[in-house]
C-alpha positions as CSV (number, residue, x, y, z in Angstrom):
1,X,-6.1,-35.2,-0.3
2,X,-6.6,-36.3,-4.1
3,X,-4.9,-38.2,-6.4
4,X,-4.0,-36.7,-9.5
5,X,-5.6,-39.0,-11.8
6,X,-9.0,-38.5,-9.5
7,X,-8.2,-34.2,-10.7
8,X,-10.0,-33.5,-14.2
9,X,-8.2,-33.2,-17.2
10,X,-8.0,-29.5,-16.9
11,X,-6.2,-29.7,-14.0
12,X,-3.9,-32.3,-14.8
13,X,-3.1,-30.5,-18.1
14,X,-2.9,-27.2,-15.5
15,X,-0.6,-29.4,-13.6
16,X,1.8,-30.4,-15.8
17,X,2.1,-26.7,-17.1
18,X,3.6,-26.0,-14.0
19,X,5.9,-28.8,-13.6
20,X,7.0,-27.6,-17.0
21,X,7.5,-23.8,-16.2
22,X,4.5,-22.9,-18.6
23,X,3.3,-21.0,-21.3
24,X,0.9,-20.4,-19.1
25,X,-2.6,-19.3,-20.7
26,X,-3.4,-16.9,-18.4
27,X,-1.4,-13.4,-17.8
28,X,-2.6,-13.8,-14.1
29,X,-1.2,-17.4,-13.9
30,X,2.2,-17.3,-11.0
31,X,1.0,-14.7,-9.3
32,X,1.6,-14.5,-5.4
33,X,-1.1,-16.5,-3.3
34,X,-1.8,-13.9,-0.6
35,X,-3.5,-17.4,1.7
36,X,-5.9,-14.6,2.9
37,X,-8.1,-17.0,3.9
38,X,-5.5,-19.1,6.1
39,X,-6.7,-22.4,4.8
40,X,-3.6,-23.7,4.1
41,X,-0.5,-23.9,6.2
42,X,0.7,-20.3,6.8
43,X,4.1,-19.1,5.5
44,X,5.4,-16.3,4.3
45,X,4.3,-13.8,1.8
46,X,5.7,-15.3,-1.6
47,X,5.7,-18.8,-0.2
48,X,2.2,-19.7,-2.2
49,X,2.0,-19.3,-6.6
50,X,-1.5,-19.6,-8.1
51,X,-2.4,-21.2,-11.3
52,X,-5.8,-21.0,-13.0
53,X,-7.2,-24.4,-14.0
54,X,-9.8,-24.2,-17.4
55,X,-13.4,-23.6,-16.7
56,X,-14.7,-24.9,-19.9
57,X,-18.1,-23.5,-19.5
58,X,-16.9,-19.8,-18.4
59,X,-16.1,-17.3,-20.3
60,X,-14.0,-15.7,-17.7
61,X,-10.8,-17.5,-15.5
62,X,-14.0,-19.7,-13.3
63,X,-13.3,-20.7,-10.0
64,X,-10.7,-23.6,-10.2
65,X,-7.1,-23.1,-9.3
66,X,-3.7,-24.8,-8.3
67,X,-1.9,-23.6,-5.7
68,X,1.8,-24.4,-5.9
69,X,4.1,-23.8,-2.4
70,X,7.7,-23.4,-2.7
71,X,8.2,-27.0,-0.6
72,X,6.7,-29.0,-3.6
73,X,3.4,-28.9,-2.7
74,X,0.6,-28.8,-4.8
75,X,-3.8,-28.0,-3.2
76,X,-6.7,-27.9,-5.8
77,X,-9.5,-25.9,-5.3
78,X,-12.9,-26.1,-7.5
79,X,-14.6,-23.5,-5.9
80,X,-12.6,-20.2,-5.8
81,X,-10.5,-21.0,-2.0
82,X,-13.1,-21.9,-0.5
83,X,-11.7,-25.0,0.2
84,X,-8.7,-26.8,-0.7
85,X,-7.3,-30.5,-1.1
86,X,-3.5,-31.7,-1.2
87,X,-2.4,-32.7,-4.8
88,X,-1.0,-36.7,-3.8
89,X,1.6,-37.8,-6.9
């Protein structure tokens, strides 16, 4: 787990863009989550959205990402799905 004010500011910015229904930044931003990986709890197809959270020293998207589930749920990852932690509000 981690607490949303321990996230940095990009991803609390990336955060509330969500909650909010964008403009996203990124074209990519709401595409399906395919959980190839099976690190988080496995649902259906469809069931997972990803949203890039600012790299500020890439040039390209970088590795960081929230994951929203239709439930509510929100996981951060810093380092490209590698691993993920619960969003706690």
């Amino acid at each position: 787990w981690v607490d949303v004010a321990e996230l940095p500011a990009e991803a609390r910015s990336t955060l509330a863009l969500i909650k909010q229904g964008g403009p996203y930044p990124y074209d990519r931003d709401g595409i399906v989550f395919g959980n190839f990986e099976k690190r988080l709890p496995l649902h259906p197809r469809g069931y997972y959205r990803e949203y890039t959270v600012k790299s500020p020293w890439r040039r390209d998207r970088g590795p960081r990402r929230i994951v929203a589930g239709k439930g509510g749920e929100f996981y951060y990852t810093a380092d490209h799905y590698e691993t993920f932690r619960r969003i706690r509000e």
